[in-house]
MDTraj code that builds the backbone (N, CA, C; nanometers):
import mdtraj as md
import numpy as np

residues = "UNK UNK UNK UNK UNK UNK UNK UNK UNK UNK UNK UNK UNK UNK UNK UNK UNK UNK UNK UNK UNK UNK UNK UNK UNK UNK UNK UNK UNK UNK UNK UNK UNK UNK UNK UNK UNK UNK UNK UNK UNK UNK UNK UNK UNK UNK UNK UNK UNK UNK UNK UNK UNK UNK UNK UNK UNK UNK UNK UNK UNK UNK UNK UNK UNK UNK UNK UNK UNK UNK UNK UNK UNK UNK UNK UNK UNK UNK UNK UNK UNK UNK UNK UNK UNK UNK UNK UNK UNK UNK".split()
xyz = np.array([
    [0.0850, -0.1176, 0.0000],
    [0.0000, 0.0000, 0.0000],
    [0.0891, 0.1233, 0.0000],
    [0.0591, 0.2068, -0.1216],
    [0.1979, 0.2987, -0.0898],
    [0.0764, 0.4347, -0.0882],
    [-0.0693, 0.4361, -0.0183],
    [-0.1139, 0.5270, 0.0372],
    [-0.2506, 0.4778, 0.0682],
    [-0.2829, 0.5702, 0.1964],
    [-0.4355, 0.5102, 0.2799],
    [-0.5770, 0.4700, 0.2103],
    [-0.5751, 0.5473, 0.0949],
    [-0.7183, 0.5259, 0.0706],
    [-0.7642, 0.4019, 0.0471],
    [-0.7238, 0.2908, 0.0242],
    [-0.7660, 0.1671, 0.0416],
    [-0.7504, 0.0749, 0.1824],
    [-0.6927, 0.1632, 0.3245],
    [-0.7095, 0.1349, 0.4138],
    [-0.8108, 0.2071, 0.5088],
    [-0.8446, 0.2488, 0.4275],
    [-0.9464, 0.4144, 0.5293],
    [-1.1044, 0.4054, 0.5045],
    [-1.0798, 0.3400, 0.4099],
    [-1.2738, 0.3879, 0.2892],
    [-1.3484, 0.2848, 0.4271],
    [-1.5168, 0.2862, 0.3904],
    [-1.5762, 0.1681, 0.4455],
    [-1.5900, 0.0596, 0.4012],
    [-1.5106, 0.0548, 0.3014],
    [-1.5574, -0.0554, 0.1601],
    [-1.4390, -0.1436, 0.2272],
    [-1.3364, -0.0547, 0.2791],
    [-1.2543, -0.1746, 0.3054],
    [-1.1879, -0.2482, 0.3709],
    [-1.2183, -0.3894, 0.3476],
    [-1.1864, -0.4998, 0.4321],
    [-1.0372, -0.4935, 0.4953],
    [-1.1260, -0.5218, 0.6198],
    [-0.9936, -0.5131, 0.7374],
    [-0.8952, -0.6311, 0.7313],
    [-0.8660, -0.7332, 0.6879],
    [-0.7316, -0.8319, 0.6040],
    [-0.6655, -0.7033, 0.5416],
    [-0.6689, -0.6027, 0.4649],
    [-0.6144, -0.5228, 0.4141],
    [-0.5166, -0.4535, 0.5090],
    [-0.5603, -0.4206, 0.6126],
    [-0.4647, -0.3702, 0.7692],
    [-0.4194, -0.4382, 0.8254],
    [-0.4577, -0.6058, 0.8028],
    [-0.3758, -0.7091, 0.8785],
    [-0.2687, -0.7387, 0.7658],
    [-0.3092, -0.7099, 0.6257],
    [-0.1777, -0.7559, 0.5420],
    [-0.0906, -0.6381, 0.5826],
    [-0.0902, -0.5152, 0.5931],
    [-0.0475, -0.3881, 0.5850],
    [0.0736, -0.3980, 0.6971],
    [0.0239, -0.4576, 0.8681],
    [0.1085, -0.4765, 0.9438],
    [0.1829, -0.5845, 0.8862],
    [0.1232, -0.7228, 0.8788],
    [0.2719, -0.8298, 0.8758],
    [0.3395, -0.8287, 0.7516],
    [0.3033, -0.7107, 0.6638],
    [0.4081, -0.7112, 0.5347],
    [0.5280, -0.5724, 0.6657],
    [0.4571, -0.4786, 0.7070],
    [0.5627, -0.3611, 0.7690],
    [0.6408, -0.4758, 0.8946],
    [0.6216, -0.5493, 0.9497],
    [0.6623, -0.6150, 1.0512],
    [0.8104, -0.7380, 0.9922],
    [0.7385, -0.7947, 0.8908],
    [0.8282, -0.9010, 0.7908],
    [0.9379, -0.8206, 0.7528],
    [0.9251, -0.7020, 0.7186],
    [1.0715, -0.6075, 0.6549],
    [1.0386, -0.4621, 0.7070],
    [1.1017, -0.4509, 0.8348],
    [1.0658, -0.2740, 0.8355],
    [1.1163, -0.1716, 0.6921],
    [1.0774, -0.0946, 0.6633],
    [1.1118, -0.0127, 0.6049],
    [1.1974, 0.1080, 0.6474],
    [1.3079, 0.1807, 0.6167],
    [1.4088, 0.2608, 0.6705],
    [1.3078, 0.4025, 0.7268],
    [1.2282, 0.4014, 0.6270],
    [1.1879, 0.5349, 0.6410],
    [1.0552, 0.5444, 0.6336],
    [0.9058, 0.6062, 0.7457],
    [0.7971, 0.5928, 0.6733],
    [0.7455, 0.7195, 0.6776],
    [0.6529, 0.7673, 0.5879],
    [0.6398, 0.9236, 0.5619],
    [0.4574, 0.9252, 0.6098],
    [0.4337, 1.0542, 0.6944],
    [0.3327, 1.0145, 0.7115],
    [0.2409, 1.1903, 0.6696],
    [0.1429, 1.2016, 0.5745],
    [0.1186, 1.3484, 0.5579],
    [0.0188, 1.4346, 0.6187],
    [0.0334, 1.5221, 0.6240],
    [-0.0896, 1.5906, 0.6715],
    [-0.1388, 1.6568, 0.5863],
    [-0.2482, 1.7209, 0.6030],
    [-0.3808, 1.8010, 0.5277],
    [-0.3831, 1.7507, 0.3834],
    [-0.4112, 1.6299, 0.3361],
    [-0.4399, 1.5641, 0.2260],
    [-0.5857, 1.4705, 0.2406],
    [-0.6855, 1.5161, 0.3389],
    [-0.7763, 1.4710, 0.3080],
    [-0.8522, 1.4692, 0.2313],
    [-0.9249, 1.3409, 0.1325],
    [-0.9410, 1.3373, 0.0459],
    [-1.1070, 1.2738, 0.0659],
    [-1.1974, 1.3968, 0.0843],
    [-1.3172, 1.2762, 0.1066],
    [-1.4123, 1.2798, 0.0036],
    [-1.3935, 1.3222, -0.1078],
    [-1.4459, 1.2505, -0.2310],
    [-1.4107, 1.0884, -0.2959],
    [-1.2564, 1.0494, -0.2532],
    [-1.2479, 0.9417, -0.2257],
    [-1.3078, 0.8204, -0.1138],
    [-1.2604, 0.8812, -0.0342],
    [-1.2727, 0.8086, 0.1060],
    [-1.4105, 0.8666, 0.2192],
    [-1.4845, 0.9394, 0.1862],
    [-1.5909, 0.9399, 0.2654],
    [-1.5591, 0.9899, 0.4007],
    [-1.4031, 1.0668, 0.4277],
    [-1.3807, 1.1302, 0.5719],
    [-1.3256, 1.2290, 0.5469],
    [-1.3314, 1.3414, 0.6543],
    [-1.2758, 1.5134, 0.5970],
    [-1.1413, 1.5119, 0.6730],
    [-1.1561, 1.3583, 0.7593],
    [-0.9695, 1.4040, 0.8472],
    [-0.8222, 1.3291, 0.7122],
    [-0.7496, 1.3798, 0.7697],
    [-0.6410, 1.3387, 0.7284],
    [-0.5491, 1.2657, 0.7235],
    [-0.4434, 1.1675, 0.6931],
    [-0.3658, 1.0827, 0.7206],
    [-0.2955, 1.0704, 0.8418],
    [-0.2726, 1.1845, 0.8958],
    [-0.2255, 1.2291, 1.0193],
    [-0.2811, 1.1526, 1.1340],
    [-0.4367, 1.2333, 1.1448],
    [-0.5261, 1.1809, 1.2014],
    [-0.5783, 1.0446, 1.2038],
    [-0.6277, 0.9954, 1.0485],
    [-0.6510, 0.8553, 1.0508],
    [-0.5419, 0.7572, 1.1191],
    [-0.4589, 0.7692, 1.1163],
    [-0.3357, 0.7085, 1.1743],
    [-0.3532, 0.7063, 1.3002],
    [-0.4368, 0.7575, 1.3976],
    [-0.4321, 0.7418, 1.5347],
    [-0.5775, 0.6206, 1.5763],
    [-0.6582, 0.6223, 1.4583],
    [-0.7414, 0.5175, 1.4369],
    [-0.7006, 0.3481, 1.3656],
    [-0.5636, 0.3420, 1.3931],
    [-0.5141, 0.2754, 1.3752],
    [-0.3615, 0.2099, 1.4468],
    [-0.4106, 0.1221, 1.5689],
    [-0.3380, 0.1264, 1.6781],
    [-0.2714, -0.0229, 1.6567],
    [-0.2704, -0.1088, 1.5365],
    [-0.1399, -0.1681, 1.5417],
    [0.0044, -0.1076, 1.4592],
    [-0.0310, -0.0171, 1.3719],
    [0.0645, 0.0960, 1.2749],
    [0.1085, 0.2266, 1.3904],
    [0.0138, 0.2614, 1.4484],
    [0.0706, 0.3472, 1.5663],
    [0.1664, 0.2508, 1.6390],
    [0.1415, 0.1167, 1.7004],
    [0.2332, 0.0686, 1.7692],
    [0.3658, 0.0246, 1.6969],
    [0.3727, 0.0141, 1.5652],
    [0.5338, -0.0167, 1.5266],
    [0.6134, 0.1138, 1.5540],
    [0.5345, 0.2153, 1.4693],
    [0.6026, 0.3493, 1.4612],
    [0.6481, 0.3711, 1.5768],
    [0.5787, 0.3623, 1.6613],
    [0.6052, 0.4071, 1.8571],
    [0.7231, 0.2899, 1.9180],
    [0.7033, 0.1693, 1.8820],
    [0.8418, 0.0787, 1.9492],
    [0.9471, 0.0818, 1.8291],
    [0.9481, 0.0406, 1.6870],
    [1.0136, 0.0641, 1.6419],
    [1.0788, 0.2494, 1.5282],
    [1.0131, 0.3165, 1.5485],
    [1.0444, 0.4365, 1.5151],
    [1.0681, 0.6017, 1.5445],
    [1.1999, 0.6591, 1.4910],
    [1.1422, 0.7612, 1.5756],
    [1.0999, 0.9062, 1.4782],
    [1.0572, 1.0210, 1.5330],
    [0.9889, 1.1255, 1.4065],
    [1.1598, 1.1579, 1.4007],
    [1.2090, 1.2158, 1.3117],
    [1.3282, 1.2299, 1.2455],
    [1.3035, 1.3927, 1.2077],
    [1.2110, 1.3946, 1.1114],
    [1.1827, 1.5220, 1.0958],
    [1.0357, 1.5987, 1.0295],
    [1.0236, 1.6935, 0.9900],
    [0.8757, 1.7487, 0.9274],
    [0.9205, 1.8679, 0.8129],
    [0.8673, 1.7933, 0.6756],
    [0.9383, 1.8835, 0.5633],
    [0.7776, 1.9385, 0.5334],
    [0.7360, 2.0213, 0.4942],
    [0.6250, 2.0618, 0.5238],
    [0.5341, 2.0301, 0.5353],
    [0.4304, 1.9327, 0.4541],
    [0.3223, 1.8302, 0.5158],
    [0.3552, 1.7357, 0.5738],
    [0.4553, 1.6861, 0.5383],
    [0.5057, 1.5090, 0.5611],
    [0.6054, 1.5462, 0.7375],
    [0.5644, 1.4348, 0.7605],
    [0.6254, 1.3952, 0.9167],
    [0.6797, 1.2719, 0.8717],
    [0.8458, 1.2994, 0.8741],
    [0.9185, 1.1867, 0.8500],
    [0.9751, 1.0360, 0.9836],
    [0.9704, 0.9238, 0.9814],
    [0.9771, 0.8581, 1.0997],
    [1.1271, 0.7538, 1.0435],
    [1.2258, 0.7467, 1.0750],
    [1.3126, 0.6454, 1.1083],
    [1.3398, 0.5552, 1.1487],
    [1.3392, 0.4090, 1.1152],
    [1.3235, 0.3140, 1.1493],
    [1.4800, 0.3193, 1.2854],
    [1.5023, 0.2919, 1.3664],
    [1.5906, 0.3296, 1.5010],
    [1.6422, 0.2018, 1.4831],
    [1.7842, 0.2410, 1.5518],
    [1.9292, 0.1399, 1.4758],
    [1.8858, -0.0157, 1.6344],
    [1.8810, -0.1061, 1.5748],
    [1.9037, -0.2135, 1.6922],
    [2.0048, -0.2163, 1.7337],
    [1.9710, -0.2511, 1.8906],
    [2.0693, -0.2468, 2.0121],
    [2.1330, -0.3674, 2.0219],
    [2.1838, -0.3968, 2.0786],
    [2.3012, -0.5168, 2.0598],
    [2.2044, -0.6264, 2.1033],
    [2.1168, -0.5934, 2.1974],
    [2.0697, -0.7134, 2.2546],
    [1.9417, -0.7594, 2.1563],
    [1.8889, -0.6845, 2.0950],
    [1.7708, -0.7099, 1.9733],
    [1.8952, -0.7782, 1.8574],
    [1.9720, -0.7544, 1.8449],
    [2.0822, -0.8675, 1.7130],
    [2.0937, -0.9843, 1.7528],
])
top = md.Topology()
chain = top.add_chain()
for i, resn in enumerate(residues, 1):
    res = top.add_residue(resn, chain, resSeq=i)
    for name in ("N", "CA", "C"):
        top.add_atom(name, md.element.get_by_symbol(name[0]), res)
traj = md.Trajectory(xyz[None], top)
């Protein structure tokens, strides 16, 4: 999924958020970008934003939170870093 609207709509099936975690879990990704004020509710049927939807979604909140940290914010996008393992996680 390289963006929400097929995790967000009502149309769609929640296997879609369970594939979403154990594909992000199987291979973290270095870097995940997360945007703000791009709500799109002619698509998706909601006026909030990726930002927001993201807090309605508490197994993707929980990688970001144990495995990531915010790195930085280039103007919409809030960038997150996947954080270097500690000797004892190798």
């Amino acid at each position: 999924f390289i963006y929400t609207v097929p995790l967000v709509t009502d149309w769609s099936p929640p296997e879609w958020r369970e594939e979403l975690v154990r594909d992000l879990t199987g291979q973290l990704p270095t870097y995940v970008l997360i945007l703000h004020r791009d709500a799109l509710p002619w698509m998706t049927g909601r006026r909030d934003d990726s930002a927001t939807q993201l807090l309605s979604f508490p197994a993707l909140t929980g990688i970001l939170d144990e495995r990531y940290e915010k790195e930085s914010t280039i103007e919409d996008f809030t960038i997150w870093r996947l954080r270097q393992a500690s000797q004892s996680e190798r």
